[in-house]
Kinemage of the C-alpha trace (Angstrom):
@kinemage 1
@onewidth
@group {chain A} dominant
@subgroup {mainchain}
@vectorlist {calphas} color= white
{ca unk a 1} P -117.020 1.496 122.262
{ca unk a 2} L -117.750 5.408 123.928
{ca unk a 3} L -115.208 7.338 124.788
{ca unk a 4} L -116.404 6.809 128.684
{ca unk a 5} L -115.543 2.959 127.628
{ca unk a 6} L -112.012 3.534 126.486
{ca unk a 7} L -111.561 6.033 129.406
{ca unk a 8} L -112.516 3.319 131.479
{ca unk a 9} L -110.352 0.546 130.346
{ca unk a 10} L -107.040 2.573 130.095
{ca unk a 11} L -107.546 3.024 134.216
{ca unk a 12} L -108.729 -0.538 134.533
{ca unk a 13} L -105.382 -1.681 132.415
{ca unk a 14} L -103.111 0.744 134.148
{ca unk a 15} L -104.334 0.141 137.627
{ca unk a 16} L -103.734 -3.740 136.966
{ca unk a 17} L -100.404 -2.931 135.701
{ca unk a 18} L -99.847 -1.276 138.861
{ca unk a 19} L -100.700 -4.056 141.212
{ca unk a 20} L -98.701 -6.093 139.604
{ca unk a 21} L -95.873 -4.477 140.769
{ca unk a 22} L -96.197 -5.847 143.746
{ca unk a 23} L -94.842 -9.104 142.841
{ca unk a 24} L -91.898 -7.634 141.192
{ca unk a 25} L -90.742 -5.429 144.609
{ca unk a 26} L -87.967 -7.699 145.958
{ca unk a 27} L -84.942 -7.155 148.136
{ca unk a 28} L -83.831 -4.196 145.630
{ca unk a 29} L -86.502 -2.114 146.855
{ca unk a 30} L -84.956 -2.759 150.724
{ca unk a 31} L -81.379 -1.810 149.468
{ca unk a 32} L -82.680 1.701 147.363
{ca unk a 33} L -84.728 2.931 150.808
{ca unk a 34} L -81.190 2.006 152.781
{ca unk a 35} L -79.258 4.125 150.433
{ca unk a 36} L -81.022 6.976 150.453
{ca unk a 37} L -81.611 6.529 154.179
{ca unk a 38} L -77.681 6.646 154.542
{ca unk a 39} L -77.433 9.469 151.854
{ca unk a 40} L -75.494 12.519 153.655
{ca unk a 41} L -75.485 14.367 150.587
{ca unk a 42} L -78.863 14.923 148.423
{ca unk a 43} L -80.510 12.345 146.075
{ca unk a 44} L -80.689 13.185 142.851
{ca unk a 45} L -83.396 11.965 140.132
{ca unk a 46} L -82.509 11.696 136.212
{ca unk a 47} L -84.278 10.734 133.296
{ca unk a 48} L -85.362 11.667 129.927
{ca unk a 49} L -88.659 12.427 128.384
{ca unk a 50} L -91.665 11.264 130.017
{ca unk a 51} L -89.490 9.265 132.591
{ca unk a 52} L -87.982 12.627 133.306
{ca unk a 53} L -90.992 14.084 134.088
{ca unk a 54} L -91.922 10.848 136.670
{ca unk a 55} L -88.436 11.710 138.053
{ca unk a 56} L -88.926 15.431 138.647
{ca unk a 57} L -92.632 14.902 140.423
{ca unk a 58} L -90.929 12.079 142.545
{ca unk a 59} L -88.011 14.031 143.249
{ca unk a 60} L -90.502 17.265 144.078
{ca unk a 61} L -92.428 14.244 146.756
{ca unk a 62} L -89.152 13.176 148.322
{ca unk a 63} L -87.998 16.480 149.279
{ca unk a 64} L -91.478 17.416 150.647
{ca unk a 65} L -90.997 14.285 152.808
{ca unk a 66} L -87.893 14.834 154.458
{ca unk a 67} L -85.620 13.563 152.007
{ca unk a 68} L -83.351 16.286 149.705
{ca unk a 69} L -83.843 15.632 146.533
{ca unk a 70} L -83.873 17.536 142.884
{ca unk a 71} L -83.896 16.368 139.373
{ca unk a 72} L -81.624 16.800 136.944
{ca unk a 73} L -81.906 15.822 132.672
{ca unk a 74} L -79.050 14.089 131.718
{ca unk a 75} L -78.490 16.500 128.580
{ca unk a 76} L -77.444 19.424 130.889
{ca unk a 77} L -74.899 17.270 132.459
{ca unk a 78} L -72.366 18.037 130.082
{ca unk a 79} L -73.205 21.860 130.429
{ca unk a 80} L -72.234 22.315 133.640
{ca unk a 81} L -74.886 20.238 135.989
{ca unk a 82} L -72.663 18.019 136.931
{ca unk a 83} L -70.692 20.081 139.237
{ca unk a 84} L -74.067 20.121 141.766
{ca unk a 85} L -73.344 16.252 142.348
{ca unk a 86} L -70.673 15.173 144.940
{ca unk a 87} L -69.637 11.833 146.522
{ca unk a 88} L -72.177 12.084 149.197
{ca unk a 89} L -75.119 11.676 146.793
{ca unk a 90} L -77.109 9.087 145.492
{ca unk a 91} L -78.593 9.042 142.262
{ca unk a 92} L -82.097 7.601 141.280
{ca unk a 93} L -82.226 6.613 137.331
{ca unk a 94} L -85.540 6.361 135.269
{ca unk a 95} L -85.810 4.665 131.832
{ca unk a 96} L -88.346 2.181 130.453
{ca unk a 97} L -86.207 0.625 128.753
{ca unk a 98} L -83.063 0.741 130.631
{ca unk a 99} L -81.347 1.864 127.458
{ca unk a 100} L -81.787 5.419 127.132
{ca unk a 101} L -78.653 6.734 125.127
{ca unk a 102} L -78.621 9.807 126.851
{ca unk a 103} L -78.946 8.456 130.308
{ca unk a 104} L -76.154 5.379 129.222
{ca unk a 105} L -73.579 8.106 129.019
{ca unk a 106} L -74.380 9.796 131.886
{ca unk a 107} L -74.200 6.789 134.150
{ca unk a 108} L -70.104 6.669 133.274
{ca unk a 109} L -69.298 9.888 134.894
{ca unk a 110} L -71.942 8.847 138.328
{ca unk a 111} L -69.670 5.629 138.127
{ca unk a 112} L -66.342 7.362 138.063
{ca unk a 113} L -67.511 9.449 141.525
{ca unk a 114} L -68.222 5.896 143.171
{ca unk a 115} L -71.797 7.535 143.713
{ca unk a 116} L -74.563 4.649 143.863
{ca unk a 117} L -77.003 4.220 141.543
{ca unk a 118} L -80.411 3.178 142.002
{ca unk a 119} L -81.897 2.004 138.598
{ca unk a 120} L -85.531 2.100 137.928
{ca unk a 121} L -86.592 0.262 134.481
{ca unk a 122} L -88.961 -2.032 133.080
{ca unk a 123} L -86.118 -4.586 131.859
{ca unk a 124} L -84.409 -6.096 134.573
{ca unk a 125} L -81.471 -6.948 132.039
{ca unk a 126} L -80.713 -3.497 130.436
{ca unk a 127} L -77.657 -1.885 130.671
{ca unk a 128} L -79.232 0.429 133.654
{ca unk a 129} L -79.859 -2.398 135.955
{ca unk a 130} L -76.244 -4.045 135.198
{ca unk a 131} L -74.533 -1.430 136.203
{ca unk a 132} L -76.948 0.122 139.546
{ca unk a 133} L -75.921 -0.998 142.499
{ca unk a 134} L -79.529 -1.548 143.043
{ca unk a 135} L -82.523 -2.215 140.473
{ca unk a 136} L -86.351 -1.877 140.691
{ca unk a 137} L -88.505 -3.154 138.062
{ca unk a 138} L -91.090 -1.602 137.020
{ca unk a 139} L -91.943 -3.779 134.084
{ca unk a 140} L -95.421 -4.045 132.121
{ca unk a 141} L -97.029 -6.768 129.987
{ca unk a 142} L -98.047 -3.691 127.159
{ca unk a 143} L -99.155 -0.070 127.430
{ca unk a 144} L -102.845 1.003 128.186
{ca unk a 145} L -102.262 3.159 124.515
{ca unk a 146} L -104.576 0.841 122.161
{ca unk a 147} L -101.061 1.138 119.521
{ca unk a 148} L -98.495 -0.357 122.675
{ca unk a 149} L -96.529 2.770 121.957
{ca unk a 150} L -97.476 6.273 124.183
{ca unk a 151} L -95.992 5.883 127.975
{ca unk a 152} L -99.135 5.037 130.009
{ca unk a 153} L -98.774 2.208 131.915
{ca unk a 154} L -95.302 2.104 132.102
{ca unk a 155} L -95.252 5.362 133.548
{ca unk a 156} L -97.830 4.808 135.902
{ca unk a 157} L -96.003 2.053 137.349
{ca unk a 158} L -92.820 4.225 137.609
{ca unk a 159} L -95.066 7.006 139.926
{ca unk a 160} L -96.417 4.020 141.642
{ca unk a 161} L -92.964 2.830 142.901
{ca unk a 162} L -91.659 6.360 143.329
{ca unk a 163} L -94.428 6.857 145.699
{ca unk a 164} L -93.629 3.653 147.483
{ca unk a 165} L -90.014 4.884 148.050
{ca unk a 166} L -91.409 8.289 149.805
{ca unk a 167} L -93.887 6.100 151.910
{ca unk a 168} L -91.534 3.808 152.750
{ca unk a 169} L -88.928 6.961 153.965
{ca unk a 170} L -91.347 8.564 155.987
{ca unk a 171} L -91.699 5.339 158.129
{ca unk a 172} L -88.513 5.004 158.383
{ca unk a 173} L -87.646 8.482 159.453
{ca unk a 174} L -90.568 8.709 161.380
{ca unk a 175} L -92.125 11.671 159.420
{ca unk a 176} L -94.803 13.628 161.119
{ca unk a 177} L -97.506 15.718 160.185
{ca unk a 178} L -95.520 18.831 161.428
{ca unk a 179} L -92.867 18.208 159.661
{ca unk a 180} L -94.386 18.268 156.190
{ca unk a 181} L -96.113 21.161 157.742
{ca unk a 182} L -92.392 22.661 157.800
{ca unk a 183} L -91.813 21.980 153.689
{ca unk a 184} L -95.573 23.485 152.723
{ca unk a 185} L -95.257 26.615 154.864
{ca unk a 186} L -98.048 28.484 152.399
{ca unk a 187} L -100.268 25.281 151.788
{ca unk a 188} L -103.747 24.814 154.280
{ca unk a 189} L -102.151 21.842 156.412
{ca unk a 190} L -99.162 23.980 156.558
{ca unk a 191} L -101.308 27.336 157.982
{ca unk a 192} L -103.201 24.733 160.395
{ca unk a 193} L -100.215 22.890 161.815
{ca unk a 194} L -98.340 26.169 162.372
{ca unk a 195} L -100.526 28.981 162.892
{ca unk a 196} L -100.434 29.263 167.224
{ca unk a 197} L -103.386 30.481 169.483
{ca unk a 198} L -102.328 33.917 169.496
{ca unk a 199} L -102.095 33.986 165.533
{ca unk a 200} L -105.923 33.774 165.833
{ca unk a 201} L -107.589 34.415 169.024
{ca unk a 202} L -109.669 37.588 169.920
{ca unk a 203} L -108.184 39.470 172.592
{ca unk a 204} L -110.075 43.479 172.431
{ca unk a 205} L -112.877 43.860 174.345
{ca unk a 206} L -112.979 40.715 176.307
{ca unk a 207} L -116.242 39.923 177.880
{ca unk a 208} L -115.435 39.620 181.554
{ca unk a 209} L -117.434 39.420 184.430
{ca unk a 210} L -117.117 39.173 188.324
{ca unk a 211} L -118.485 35.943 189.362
{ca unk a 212} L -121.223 37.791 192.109
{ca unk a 213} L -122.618 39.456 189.221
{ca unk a 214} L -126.455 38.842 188.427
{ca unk a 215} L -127.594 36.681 185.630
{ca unk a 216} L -129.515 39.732 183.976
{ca unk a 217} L -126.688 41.447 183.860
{ca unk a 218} L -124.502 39.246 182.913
{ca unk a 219} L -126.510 38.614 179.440
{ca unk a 220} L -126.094 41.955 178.150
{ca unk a 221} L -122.055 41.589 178.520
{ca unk a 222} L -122.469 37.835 176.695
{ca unk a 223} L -124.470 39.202 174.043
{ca unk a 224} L -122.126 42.279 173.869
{ca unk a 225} L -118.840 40.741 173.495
{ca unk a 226} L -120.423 38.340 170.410
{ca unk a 227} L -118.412 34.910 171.453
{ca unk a 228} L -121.000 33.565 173.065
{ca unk a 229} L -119.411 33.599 176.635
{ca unk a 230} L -118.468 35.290 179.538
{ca unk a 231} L -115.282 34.762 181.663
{ca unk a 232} L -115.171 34.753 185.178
{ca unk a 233} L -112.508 36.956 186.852
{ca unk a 234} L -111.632 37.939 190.808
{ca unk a 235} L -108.547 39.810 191.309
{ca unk a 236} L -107.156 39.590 187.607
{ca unk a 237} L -107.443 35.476 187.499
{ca unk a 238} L -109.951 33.054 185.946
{ca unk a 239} L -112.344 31.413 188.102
{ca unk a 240} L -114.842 30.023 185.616
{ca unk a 241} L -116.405 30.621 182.538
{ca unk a 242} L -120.277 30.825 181.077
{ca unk a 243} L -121.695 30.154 177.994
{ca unk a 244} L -125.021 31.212 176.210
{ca unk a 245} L -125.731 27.522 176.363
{ca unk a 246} L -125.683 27.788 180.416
{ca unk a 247} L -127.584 30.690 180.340
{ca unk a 248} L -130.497 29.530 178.494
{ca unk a 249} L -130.442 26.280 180.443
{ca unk a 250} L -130.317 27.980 183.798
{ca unk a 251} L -133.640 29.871 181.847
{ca unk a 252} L -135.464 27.090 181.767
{ca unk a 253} L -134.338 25.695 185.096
{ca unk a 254} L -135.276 28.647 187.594
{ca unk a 255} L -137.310 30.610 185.010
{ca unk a 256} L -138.774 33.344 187.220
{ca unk a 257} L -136.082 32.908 189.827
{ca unk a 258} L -133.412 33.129 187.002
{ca unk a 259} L -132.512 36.803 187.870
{ca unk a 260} L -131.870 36.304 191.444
{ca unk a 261} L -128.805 34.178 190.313
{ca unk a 262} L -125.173 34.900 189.759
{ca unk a 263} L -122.746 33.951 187.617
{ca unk a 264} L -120.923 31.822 189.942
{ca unk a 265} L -123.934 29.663 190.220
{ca unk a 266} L -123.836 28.149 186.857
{ca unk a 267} L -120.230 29.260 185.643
{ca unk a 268} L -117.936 26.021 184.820
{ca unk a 269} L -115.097 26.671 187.106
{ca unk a 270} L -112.265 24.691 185.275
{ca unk a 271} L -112.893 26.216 181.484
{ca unk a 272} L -110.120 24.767 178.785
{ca unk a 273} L -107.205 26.915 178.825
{ca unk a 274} L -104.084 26.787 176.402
{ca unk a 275} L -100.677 29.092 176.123
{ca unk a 276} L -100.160 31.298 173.362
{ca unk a 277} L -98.147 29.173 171.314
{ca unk a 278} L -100.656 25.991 171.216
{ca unk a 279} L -101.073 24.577 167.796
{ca unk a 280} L -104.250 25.391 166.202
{ca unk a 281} L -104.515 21.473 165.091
{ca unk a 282} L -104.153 21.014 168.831
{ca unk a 283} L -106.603 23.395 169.832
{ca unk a 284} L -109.310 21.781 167.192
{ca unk a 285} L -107.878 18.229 169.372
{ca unk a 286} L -109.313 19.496 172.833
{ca unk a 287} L -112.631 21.111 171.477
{ca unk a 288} L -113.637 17.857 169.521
{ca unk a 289} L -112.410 15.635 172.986
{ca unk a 290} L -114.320 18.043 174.943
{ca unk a 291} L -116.904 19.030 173.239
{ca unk a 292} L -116.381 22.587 173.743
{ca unk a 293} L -116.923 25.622 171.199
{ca unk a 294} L -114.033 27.832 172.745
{ca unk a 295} L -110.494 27.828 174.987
{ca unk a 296} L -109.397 30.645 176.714
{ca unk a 297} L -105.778 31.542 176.287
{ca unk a 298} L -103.917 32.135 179.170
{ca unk a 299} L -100.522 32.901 180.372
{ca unk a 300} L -97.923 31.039 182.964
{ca unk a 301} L -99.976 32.802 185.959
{ca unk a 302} L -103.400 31.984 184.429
{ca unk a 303} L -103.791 35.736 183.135
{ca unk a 304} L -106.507 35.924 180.211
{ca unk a 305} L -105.083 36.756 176.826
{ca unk a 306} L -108.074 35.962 174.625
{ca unk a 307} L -110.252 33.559 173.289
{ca unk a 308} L -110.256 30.958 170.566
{ca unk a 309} L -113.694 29.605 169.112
{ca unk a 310} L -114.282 27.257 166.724
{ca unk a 311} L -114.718 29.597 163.736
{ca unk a 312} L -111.615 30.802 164.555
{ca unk a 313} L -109.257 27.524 163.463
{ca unk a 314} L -111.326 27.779 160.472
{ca unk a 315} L -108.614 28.633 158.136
């Protein structure tokens, strides 16, 4: 066999192992996404070695979805890490086999606290699932490691139902988009979902026009201001707005006749307008429904602040 042909049947093997799962997800996996929905305190996620690892990546996705969680290695429990847990907690266990030594004399001291235990192993009769007060099962028919021995499937499977946890949480809680947007303040959903109108909009050297102005003129101010529009004011308010788009069709409609025209005949007197704290994702919402390029941002009495284009949510 290639390499490409091994490559290929580890994924084939673990993704198999992983769809199995499905018939091993029973009424445990209701009672685990109840107690952590009933948590007041923080969940906290323990195991050792490559389980560990699992643990700390799933408890990194349930805190970015809404639920407080960090993970913890049994070994620095007896150096002082237990003090962070209190009786208000839940704690998630990870072990293939469900008899990790290290994690078997941790679960003593969760007991003594009354603090539930979900147990996550691949042997539904180890010591971890007699004594959680829930169990998920995670177990696999052999590793996708040709010797049966390196953590591959087994710890696929263990990410798989980790992630099937935080999915099932965020329905639950009703999670939105905004609120992950809250937990990944420096990542590009986060910038989109929070960044506002007047984080972005251009607001110097507005090109504004009075509506009786001529056509002719009116081009040199369009080209000027580089949006590609003009905005119709009368006594400090909006009355309508032109594009380059209008311009060159009103071109082709009156062609000689074009500069005997104003800009209140072809000027769209309802433009799209939103307040200086819109939502740039909401902005990008009413250009796509629209099928507009810009908005004009406006305050409570309909006073232009500046303009947002397309380019402009680009970020």
């Amino acid at each position: 066999m290639t390499s490409r042909e091994y490559g290929i049947r580890c994924i084939e093997e673990e993704a198999e192992a992983v769809r199995r799962l499905t018939s091993q997800l029973d009424e445990h996996f209701d009672q685990a996404v109840e107690l952590i929905l009933q948590c007041k305190g923080k969940l906290i996620v323990t195991g050792v070695g490559k389980s560990g690892h699992i643990g700390a990546k799933i408890a990194a996705t349930l805190s970015s979805t809404g639920t407080p969680s960090f993970f913890i290695n049994p070994l620095d429990v007896y150096h002082g890490d237990l003090g962070v847990m209190t009786p208000d907690d839940v704690v998630l266990a990870i072990s293939n086999s469900g008899q990790t030594d290290e994690l078997l004399r941790f679960l003593p001291l969760v007991l003594h606290m009354n603090v539930p235990i979900i147990g996550m192993s691949g042997n539904p009769h180890s010591l971890l699932a007699k004594y959680a007060t829930c169990h998920l099962n995670v177990h696999v028919e052999k590793e996708a490691c040709p010797l049966n021995l390196a953590p591959t499937s087994s710890t696929m499977c263990q990410l798989a139902v980790g992630d099937a946890l935080a999915v099932a949480l965020i329905e639950r809680r009703g999670f939105r988009p905004q609120d992950f947007a809250q937990f990944h303040p420096g990542g590009e959903l986060g910038k989109r979902l929070l960044t506002t109108a007047q984080d972005v909009m251009r607001s110097d050297d507005m090109p504004v026009l009075p509506p009786e102005m001529h056509l002719g003129e009116a081009i040199i101010l369009v080209s000027k201001g580089k949006l590609g529009l003009g905005v119709a004011e009368k006594n400090g308010r909006i009355v309508g707005l032109i594009t380059d788009g209008d311009i060159r069709r009103a071109m082709e409609r009156w062609q000689a006749k074009f500069f005997d025209h104003t800009v209140s005949d072809i000027m769209t007197r309802s433009p799209k307008t939103v307040s200086p704290d819109t939502k740039i994702t909401d902005i990008q919402s009413i250009m796509q429904r629209y099928k507009v390029h810009s908005v004009l941002v406006v305050d409570n009495e309909q006073h232009l602040l500046g303009v947002v284009d397309h380019y402009s949510c680009m970020i």
